[in-house]
C-alpha positions as CSV (number, residue, x, y, z in Angstrom):
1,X,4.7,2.9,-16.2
2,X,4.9,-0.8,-14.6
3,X,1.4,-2.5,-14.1
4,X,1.2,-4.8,-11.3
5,X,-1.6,-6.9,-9.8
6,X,-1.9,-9.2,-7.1
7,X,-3.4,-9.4,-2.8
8,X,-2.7,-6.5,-0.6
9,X,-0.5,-8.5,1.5
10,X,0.2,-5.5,4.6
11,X,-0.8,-1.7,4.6
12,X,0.9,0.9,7.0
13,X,1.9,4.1,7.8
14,X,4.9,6.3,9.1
15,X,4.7,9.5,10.7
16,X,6.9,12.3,9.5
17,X,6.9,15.8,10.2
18,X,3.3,16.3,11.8
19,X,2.3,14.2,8.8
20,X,1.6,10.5,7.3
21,X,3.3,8.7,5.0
22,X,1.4,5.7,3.3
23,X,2.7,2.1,1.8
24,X,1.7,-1.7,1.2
25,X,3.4,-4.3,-0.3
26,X,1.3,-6.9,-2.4
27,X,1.9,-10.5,-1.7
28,X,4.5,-12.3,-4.2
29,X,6.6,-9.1,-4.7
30,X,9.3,-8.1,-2.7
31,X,8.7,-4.2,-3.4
32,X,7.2,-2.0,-1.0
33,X,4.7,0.8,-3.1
34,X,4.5,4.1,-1.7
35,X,0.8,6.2,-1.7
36,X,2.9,9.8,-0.1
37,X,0.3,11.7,2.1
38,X,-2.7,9.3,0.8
39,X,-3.9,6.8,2.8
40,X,-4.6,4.1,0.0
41,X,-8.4,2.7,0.1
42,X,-7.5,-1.5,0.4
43,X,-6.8,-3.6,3.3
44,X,-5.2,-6.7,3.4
45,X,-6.5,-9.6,1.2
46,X,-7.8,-7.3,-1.3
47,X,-6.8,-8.4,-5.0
48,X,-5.7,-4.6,-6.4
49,X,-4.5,-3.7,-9.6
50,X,-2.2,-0.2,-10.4
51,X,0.4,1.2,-11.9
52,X,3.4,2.8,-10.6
53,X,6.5,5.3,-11.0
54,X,10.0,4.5,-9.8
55,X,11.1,8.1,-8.3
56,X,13.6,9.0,-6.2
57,X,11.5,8.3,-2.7
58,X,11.4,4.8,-4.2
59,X,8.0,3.0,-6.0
60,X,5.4,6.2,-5.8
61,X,1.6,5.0,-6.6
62,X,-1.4,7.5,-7.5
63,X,-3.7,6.3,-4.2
64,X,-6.5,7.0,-6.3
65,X,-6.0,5.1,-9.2
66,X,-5.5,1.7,-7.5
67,X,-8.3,-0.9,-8.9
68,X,-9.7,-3.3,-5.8
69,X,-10.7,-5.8,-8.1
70,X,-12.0,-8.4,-5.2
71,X,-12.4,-7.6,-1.5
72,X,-11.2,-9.4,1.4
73,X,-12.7,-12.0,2.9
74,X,-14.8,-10.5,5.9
75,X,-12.9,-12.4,8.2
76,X,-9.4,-11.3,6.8
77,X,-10.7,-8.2,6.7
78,X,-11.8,-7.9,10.3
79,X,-8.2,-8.8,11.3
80,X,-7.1,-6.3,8.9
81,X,-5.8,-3.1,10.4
82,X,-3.6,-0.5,9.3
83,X,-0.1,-1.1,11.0
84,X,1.7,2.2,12.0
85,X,6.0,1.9,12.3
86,X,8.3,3.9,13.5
87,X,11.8,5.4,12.8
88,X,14.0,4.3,10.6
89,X,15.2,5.8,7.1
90,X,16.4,4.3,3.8
């Protein structure tokens, strides 16, 4: 499986079906990593580490195997919030 690292650069979510769907992108790469149902424990500025599989809903990610290997500044983080979009399918 691909390995990548690098700053949570947006984290959001997408309701389908009377449920969530959960993503982020990380700065520097122009992928967008899918968590399914999980909501993925970053925010935005955190430095993560993780490894993913290519599927056919697109990059899928193990929510609870991604690494936070430095926080967000408290600022960032305060400014930080999950961003919820709508409609819209691939």
């Amino acid at each position: 499986m691909p390995n990548v690292s690098g700053v949570v650069k947006w984290v959001g979510s997408k309701a389908v079906r009377n449920s969530t769907l959960w993503s982020f992108s990380v700065e520097g790469n122009t992928e967008f990593f899918r968590c399914g149902f999980t909501k993925p424990n970053i925010n935005k500025g955190d430095n993560v580490t993780f490894e993913y599989e290519v599927n056919q809903y697109g990059n899928q990610v193990n929510a609870k195997d991604i690494r936070v290997l430095g926080s967000a500044p408290a600022q960032a983080a305060r400014g930080a919030t999950t961003q919820q979009v709508s409609g819209g399918s691939k």
